[in-house]
N, C-alpha and C positions, 0 to 999 in steps of 0.2 A: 909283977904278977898280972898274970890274965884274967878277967872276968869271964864268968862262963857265957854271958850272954854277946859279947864281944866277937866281932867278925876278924879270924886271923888276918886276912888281905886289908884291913883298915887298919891294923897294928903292922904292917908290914910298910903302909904309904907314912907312918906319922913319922918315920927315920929321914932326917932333913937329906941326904944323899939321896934317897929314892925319889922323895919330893920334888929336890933338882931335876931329877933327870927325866920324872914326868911331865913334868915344865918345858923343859929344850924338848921333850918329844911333842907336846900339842903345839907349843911356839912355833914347832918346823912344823910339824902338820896343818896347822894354821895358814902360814905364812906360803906354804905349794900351792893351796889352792887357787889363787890367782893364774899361775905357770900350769896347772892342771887343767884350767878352764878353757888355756886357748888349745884349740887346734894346731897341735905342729904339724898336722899333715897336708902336704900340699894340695892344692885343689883338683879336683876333678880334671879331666882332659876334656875341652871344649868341643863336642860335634860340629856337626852342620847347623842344629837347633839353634842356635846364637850366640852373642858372647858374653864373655863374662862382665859383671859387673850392671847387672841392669839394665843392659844392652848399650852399653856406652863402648866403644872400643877406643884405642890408643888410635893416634896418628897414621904408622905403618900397619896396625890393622886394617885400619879401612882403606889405605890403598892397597894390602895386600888382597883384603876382600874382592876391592870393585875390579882390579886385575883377573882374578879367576872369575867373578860371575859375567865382566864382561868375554872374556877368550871363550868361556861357555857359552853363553847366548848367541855372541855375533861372531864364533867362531874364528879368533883373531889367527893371524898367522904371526910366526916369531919375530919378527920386523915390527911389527906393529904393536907387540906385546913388551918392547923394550922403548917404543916411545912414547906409548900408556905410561909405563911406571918413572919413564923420565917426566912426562907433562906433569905428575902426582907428585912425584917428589920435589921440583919446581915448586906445585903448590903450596905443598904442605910447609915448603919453607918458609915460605911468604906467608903464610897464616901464622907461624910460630913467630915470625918476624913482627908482623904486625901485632899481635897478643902482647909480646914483650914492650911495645912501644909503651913510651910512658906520653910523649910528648901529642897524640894522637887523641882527640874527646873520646869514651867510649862509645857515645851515640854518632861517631863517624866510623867506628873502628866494625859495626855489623855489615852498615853498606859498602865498604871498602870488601870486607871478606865476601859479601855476596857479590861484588867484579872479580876479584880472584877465583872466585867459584865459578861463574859463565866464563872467563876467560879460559879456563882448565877445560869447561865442558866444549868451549869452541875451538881449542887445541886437539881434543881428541875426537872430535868431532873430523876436524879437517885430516885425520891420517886412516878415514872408516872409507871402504868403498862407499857405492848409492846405495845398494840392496843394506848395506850395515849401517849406514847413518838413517836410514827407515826406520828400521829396527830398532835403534838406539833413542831414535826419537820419542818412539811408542813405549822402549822401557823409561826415561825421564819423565815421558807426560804420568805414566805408574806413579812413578814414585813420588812424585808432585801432587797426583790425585790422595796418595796415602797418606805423604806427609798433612795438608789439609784437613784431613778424614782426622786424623790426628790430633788434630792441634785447635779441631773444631770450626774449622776454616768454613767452606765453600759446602760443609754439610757428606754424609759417610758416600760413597763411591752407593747407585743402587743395584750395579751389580758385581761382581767379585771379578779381578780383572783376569784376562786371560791366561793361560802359563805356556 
């Protein structure tokens, strides 16, 4: 018998079947919400604005970058633009090489990758005409002045460098 004051839908949940099955329904309810929180959408398409992750790129990113912004700036012809990305991949081997190394101090293993890194820069350096190693000179002193500016080094560039 039903009480008059009685709410049918709370005489309808006290039936242990129903009961169950409101349980498996909040239990799964529950239990999506983790799977519901992530984004399964892939990320955004990266512009020119910069890359993803903080501004940290992959390996092949940054030589694929420094291949296009130098062919843009210095104007590379196709000869010269396949021994850019050989000098890079060269490197970049050799920085993977040396990261893995176990048997290497890690306080040897920065100034080892800073010779890898002039070596790379004096490799591409050597396949630039004059008028392109000018140029090239004056984007590395940039990017030296920025890194610095950066890193708190030598104090902010005073005035914003040329484009």
């Amino acid at each position: 018998m039903q009480h008059e004051s009685e709410n049918p839908m709370m005489t309808l949940f006290r039936k242990p079947v129903l009961q169950a099955a409101l349980l498996a329904l909040c239990t799964t309810a529950l239990s999506a919400l983790p799977a519901m929180a992530q984004d399964p959408s892939p990320p955004p398409a990266q512009d020119q604005a910069g890359p993803p992750n903080g501004g940290h790129r992959s390996g092949a990113q940054r030589e694929e970058h420094q291949v296009e912004f130098l062919t843009k700036k210095l104007n590379l012809t196709p000869d010269q633009v396949t021994q850019v990305k050989a000098i890079d991949d060269d490197s970049r081997t050799q920085m993977m090489a040396l990261r893995q190394d176990t048997t290497t101090p890690q306080a040897d293993k920065r100034a080892k990758m800073m010779d890898i890194h002039k070596a790379s820069q004096d490799k591409i350096r050597a396949v630039l005409t004059d008028d392109q190693k000018t140029k090239y000179d004056a984007l590395q002193a940039q990017m030296k002045e920025r890194r610095e500016s950066r890193e708190g080094g030598q104090g902010a560039p005073s005035s914003p460098p040329p484009q």
